[in-house]
N, C-alpha and C positions, 0 to 999 in steps of 0.2 A: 271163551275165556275161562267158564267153569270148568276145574281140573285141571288147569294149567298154573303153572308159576305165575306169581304175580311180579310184574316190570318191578324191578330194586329201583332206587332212586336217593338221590339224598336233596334238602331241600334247606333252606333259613325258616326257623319260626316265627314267630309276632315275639318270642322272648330273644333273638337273633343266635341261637343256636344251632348246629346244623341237625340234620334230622336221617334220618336213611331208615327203611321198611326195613333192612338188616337187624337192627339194634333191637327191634320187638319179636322176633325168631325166639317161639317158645310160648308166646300169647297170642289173642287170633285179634286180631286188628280189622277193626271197624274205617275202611277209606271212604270220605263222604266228597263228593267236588259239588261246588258250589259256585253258580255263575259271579257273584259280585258283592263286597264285604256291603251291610246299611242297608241292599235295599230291604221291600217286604218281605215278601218271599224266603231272602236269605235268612233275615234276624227270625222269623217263625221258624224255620229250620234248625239254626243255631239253638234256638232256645230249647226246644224239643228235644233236641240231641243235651243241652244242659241239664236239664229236669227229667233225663232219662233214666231207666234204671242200666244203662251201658255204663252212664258216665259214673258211676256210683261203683261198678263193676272192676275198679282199677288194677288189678290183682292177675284180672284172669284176660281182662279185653282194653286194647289201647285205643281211644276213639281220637281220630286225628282226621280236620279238616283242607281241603286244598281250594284255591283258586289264584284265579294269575292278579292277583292285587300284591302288592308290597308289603314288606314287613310292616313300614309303619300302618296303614292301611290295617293289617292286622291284629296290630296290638292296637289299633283306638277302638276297634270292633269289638274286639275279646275282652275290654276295658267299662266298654259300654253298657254289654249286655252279659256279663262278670261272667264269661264262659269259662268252664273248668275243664278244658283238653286244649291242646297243643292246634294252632290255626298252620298251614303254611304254606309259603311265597312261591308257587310258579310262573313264575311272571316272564321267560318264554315258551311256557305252554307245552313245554317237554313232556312233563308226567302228562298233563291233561291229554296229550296224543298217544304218548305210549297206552292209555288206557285204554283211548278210543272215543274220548269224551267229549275234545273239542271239534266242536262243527261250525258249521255255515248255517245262520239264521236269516231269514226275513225280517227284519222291521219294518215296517212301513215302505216297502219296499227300495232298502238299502239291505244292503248284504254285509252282515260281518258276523265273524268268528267271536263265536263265546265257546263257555261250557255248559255242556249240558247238563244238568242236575240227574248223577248217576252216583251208589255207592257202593262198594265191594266187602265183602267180607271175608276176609286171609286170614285162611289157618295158623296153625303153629309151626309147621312146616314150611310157610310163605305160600301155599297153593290158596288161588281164588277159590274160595266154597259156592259162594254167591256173588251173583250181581243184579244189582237192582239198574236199570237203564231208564232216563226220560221219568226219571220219578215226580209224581206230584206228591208240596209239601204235605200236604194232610193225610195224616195215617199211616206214611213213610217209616218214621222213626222205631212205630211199633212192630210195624211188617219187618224192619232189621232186628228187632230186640227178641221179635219170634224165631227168626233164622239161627239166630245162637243154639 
């Protein structure tokens, strides 16, 4: 997927606006998916990405989050943990496949479909530069903030 265009998409935010990778063409855009809005994992993640030096970066980098939770579901998240970048709503899991992101997990052995914690980083041109796949939270954020 590095050097290739990145899948357009338009999406609802937690503020219910729509959203499309289109509209940030000309800045490099930071895609984070995130399995699920509260739990651990995710709010360490969110918040990292909050207290980053990307999100501070507004100018030059759009940092925009996905998972297939709902708008409201987003905006209690984004509320919560006073996220400063745009959360959004796949909730049938369209973007998360066009990326490549949603899989088949084990739990305890039941099977089901989540996402899996992967992030991209799109150029100015919409070409993926990077992608980060199966990332674990810790030390994540900085390994993206290097890639810039």
């Amino acid at each position: 997927m590095e050097g290739e265009a990145a899948p357009d998409f338009t999406l609802y935010g937690d503020d219910g606006k729509e959203y499309s990778l289109a509209m940030f063409r000309g800045k490099k855009v930071v895609l984070y998916f995130y399995p699920k809005d509260g739990t651990p994992g995710c709010s360490a993640e969110a918040c990292a990405f909050r207290d980053s030096v990307l999100a501070r970066r507004t100018n030059e980098v759009q940092l925009l989050g996905i998972s297939n939770d709902d708008v409201k579901s987003h905006r209690d998240f984004k509320a919560k943990y006073l996220l400063n970048f745009p959360l959004l709503a796949d909730t049938d899991a369209s973007v998360s496949r066009a990326y490549g992101v949603y899989k088949e997990f084990d739990f305890d052995g039941e099977k089901v479909w989540a996402i899996d914690r992967s992030t991209f980083v799109i150029g100015k041109t919409g070409r993926v530069e990077r992608a980060f796949r199966s990332v674990e939270v810790e030390g994540h954020v900085d390994a993206v903030a290097s890639a810039l």
